[in-house]
N, C-alpha and C positions, 0 to 999 in steps of 0.2 A: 615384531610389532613395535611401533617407535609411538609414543606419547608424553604427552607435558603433565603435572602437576603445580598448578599454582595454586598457595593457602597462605592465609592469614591466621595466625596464630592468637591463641595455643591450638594445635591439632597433633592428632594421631589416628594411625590406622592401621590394623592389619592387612597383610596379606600372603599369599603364598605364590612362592615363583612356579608356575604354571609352564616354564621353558628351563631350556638347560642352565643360562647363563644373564642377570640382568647388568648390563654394562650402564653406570647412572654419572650422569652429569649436575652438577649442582651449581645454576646457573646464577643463582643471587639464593642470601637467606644461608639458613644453618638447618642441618638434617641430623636425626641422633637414627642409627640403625642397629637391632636390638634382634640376634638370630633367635627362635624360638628353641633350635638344638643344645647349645650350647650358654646362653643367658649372656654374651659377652657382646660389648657396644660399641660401635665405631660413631665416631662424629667427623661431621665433615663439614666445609667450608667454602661461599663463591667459590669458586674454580679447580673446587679439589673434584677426583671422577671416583667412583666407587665401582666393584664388580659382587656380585652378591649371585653367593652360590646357587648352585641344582637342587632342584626341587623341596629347597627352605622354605620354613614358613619364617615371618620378622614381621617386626614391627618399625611401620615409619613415624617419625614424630618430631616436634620440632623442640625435644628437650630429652636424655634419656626418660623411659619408659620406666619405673620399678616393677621386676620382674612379680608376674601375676595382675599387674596394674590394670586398671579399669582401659580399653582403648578402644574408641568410638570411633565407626567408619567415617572418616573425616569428607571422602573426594562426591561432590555432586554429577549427576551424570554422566559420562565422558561425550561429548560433540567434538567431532572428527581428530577425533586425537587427544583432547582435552578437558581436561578436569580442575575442577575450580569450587575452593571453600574459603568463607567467610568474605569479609570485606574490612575487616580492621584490622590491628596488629602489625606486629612485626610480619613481610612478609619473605617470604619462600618460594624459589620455581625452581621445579628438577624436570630434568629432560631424561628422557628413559628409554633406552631398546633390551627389549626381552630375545633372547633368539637361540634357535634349536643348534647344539653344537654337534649332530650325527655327522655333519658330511664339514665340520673345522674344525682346526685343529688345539684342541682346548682339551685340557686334562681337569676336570670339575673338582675329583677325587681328589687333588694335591693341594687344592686352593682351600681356604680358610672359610668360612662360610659365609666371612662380610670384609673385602679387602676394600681398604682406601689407597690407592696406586701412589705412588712416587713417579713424577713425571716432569722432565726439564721440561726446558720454554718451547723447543721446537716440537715436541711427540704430543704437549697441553696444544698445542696452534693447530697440528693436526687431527687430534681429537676435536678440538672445538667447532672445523671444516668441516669433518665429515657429520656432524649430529647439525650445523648449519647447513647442510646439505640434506643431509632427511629431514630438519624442519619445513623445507620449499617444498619439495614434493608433498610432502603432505597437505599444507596448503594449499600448493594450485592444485592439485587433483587430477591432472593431465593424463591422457591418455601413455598408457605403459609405463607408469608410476609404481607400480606393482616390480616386476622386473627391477628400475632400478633402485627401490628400494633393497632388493635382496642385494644387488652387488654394491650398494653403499655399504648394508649391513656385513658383506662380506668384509670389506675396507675398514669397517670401525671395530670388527673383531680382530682381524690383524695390527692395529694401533694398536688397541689395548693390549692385548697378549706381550708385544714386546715391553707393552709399560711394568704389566705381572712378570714377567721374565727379571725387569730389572727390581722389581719389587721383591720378590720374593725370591732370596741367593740360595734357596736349596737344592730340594730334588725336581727336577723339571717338571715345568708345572704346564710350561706350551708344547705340542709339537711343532714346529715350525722349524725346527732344525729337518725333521723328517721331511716336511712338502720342499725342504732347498735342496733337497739332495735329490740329481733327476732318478736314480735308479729306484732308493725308498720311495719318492715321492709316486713314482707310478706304480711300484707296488700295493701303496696305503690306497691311491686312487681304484685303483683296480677289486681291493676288499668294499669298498664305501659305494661303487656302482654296482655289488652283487652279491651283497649280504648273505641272497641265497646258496651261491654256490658252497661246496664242500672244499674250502679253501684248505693246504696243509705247506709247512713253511717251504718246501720242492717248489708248490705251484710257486708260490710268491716269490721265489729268489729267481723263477722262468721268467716270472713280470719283471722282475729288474736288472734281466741278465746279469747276474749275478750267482756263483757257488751259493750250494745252500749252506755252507759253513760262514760264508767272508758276509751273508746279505742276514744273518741271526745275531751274527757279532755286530755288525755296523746298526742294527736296529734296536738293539739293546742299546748302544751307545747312544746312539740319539733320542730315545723315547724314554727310556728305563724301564724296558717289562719287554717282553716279548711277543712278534708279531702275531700271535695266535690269544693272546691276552688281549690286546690290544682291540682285535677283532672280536673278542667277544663282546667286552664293553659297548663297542660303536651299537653289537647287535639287538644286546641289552637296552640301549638309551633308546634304536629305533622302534624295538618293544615298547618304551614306555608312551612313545610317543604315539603309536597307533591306538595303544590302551586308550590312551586319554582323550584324542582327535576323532577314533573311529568308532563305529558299532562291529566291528570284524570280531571276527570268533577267536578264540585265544588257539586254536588249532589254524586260523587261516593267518593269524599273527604270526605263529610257529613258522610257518613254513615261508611265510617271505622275510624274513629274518635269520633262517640257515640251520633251523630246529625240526627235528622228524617229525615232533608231534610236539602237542601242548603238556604233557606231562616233562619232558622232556624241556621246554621251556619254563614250565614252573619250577622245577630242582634250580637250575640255573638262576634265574629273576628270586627266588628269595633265597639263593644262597648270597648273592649278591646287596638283596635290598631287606633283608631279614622279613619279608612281608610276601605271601604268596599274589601271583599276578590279578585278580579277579578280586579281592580285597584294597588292593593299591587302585585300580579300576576304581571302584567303590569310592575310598579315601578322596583320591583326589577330585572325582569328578564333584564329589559333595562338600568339596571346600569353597571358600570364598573365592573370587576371582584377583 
């Protein structure tokens, strides 16, 4: 989902990321970003881009926040995309896509919970292209606008990730080494169009023609965890996403997700999220947007 934020200052406001991943643009004005996990603050700048983790709650604000601080939902209704507070101050406009990372290649777990990128002139110009590019669609409103916002949105996920790649010199934080390599890549493809089957690392090194010894070592190498890890998580995150999007039963979750049953899913989802699935349910749907 791609939208704007323009406010005149002083404002603040909570929210919680409702998708895997919000990639932010800060188009004019100063932003202060304030995780609710951890209390730590990033500020940002005209033309700095921000990525702010999975399923955080933060605070936006156009000054840090002191933690516990009083923060009044700042944005007036949103109309097609758009949101708008105050009319005086110093002003502020951030560009936003929120977007679900099951089927790209984004490791949520390695990333910080509020990153401000490092990005030369040409990967900032490309960024800048592709969120000028879902600002038109969004605007005209044209027929099959849907569609290609997803394949924008696929575009500005892979900018970024290379901007994190280069921001953050640790332990791999994108896949994208994996989707360039054709034999992983159709491997990883092949987990991600069928969650449900009972995949085991034989099947997947068949997907990539590949020994299953030379296709465990070359996936560790590029991912850092192993392909049956890997695939749990994606199963996990599609879990949460049904949790949160659907009415489906946590047994009819289970099973298009690659789980015999919902107890079976539950061990799993709060061994992962310290929180059983049907409370996370609860939690999120009863938060703010």
């Amino acid at each position: 989902m791609y939208g704007r934020f323009v406010a005149h200052g002083p404002w603040a406001f909570a929210a919680a990321s409702r998708s895997t991943l919000w990639i932010m643009r800060v188009a004019e004005g100063h932003v202060a970003v304030t995780a609710r996990s951890d209390g730590r603050t990033v500020e940002a700048s005209a033309g700095d881009y921000l990525v702010i983790r999975d399923d955080d709650e933060f605070v936006l604000a156009d000054r840090p926040v002191p933690a516990g601080g009083a923060c009044p939902t700042a944005a007036t209704p949103v109309v097609r995309g758009l949101a708008r507070h105050g009319d005086a101050g110093p002003r502020t406009d951030l560009r936003a896509m929120t977007i679900e990372t099951t089927a790209r290649p984004v490791r949520p777990g390695l990333l910080p919970a509020v990153l401000r990128l490092t990005v030369d002139a040409a990967a900032s110009a490309a960024l800048e292209a592709t969120f000028a590019l879902l600002e038109h669609e969004r605007d005209r409103g044209e027929p099959g606008a849907g569609p290609v916002t997803d394949r924008l949105a696929d575009v500005l996920v892979t900018h970024a990730l290379r901007a994190v790649a280069a921001t953050t010199a640790t332990r791999p934080a994108t896949l994208l080494p994996l989707f360039d390599d054709p034999g992983l890549g159709r491997a990883a493809r092949a987990m991600q169009e069928d969650l449900a089957y009972p995949w085991t690392v034989a099947a997947l090194a068949r997907e990539a023609h590949m020994s299953r010894a030379a296709f465990a070592a070359e996936f560790r190498a590029a991912t850092g965890e192993t392909p049956l890890a890997l695939l749990r998580r994606w199963r996990l995150c599609q879990a949460k996403r049904l949790l949160r999007e659907t009415t489906l039963t946590q047994t009819e979750i289970a099973l298009r997700v690659g789980y015999d049953s919902a107890p079976a899913l539950s061990r799993a989802f709060t061994h992962q999220e310290n929180i059983a699935p049907g409370r996370w349910r609860h939690r999120i749907n009863a938060s703010p947007d």
